[in-house]
Residue, then its C-alpha position, 0 to 999 in steps of 0.5 A: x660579424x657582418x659589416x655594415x653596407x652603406x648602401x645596402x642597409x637602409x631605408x626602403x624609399x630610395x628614388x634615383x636622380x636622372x643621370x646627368x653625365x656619362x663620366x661621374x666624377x671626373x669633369x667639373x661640369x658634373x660638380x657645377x650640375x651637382x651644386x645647380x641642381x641640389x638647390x631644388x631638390x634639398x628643402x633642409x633650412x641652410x642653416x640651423x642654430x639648433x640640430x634636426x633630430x629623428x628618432x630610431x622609430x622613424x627609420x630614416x636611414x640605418x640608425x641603430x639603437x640598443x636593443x635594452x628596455x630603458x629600465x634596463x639602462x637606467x638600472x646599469x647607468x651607475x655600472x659603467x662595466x654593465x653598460x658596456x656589456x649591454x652594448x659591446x655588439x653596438x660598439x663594435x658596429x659603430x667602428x665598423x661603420x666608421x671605417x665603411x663610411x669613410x671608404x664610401x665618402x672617398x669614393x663620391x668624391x673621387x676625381x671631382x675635383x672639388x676640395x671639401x671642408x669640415x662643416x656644421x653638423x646639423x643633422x642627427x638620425x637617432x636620440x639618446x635616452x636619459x635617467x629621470x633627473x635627465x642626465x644622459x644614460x645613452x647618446x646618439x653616436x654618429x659613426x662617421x667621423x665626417x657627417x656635415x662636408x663643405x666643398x670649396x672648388x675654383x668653378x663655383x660662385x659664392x651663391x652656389x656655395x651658399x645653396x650647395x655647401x656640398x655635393x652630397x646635398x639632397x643624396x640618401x648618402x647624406x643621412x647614412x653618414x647622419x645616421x647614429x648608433x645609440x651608445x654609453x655616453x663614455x663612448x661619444x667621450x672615446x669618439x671626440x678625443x679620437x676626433x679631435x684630440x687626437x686629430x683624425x677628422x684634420x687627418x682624415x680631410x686631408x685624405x679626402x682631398x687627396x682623393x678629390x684631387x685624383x692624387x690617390x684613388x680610394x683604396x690608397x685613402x682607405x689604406x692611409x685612413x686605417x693606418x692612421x686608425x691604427x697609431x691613432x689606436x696604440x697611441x690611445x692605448x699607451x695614454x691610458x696606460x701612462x695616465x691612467x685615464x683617457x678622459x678628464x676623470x677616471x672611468x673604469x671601463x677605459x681598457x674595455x671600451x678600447x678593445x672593442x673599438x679595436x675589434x670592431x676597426x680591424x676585425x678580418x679586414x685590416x692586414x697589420x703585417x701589410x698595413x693595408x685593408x685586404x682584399x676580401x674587404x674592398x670586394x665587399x664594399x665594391x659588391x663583387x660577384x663571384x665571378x668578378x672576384x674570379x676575373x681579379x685573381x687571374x689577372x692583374x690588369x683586370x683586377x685594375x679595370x674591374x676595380x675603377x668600374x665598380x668604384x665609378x659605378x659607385x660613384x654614381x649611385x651614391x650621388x644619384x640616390x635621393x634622400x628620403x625627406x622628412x617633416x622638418x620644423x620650419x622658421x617662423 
């Protein structure tokens, strides 16, 4: 299976920011320029009672939804196996996008300094679809487990907060990490007790801010972030087992889903006798060229710098790359 490129896959209109600062991510001028300057650029209400939502038509980021006719669904909605057959691909690629993400967030924020929260998610790429009496058949699943961020830094004033909770305010990256894929409801059940219950999203803020804090760089996050995927995952597994059910009710589809939540998490990048992503995988996600790829297998020093650089250059694509905006419902 090709893993999902943040960066790579999305949609056709991008336009890039006027680069601000040679050295991205390493000053707190660059964050305070960040927060000044995405207050003009972002039109998004601050904040919204009600979640904006796009459809898949609308193409706004690399939202994916399934590729069934909604008679199809509707005819599998009592069949929680059949459902999971229909979209077993999908639920794959929405592990895989989790992992991704979290390793793209790491590095727009890497030495910034900044000490980012957990916020409101407000924004939604993808909508579910729903049998005639209404009740759900799918949902819009965000892949990220963090879609909505708020920094805190010492360097910036309250009224700066208010205008730029974040500093992926205003960036492409910003809807990638909104983006959705369109799944069985049991799925974003599977999703909050991974999230919550579980506390991978405390968890994984906690590696953030170690990454924004320069403490460690984002592969040791990315390592730490799939080792703590991967308890998170047995402990899951061994819940079932004991209960008999992950959920409040019974589903029957509990094994199935988890096997491949867990194929599509660790499937060829994750070295479980290393406890480590390998490094196939960072060097796709970093883009080496082969003959960097070459560069780093004959020299360690090398692989060092070659690695900072791709991560900084990154950097500055991610937050330099502008969103796409589309029509918003504006307050009367």
């Amino acid at each position: 299976m090709m893993r999902w490129q943040a960066l790579n896959n999305t949609s056709s209109s991008k336009k890039k920011r006027k680069r601000r600062s040679k050295s991205v991510g390493n000053s707190s001028a660059f964050c305070l320029a960040a927060f000044s300057e995405s207050a003009a650029r972002d039109p998004y209400p601050k904040h919204h009672k009600k979640r904006i939502r796009s459809t898949y038509e609308d193409n706004y980021s690399a939202a994916l939804a399934l590729p069934c006719s909604s008679a199809t669904l509707k005819a599998a909605q009592n069949n929680p196996l059949a459902l999971l057959a229909l979209s077993q691909t999908h639920i794959k690629e929405h592990a895989a996008r989790r992992v991704d993400l979290f390793f793209y967030t790491l590095v727009a924020y890497y030495k910034t300094g900044l000490s980012p929260k957990q916020g409101h998610t407000e924004l939604q790429h993808g909508i579910g679809r729903n049998a005639r009496d209404h009740s759900s058949i799918t949902q819009a699943c965000h892949s990220s487990l963090l879609p909505s961020l708020v920094d805190e830094s010492r360097h910036a004033s309250a009224a700066e907060m208010e205008e730029n909770p974040s500093i992926l305010n205003g960036t492409h990256f910003l809807d990638s990490l909104n983006a959705t894929v369109e799944l069985p409801v049991i799925v974003n059940e599977f999703d909050n007790e991974l999230e919550n219950t579980f506390a991978c999203r405390e968890q994984s803020i906690l590696i953030l801010q170690q990454v924004s804090a320069g403490e460690i760089n984002p592969i040791e996050g990315l390592n730490q972030f799939m080792k703590m995927l991967d308890t998170t995952l047995k402990n899951i597994a061994t819940k079932i087992q004991r209960t008999g059910t992950l959920f409040a009710k019974i589903h029957t589809s509990e094994n199935e889903l988890l096997q491949l939540v867990k194929q599509g998490t660790f499937a060829k990048i994750f070295s479980a006798d290393k406890q480590a992503a390998t490094d196939e995988y960072i060097e796709s996600l970093l883009r080496f060229t082969p003959a960097e790829k070459a560069l780093c297998n004959s020299n360690e020093n090398q692989r060092k710098k070659i690695y900072y650089k791709k991560i900084t250059d990154l950097q500055t694509e991610i937050l330099q790359t502008e969103r796409q905006y589309f029509q918003l419902p504006r307050s009367p």
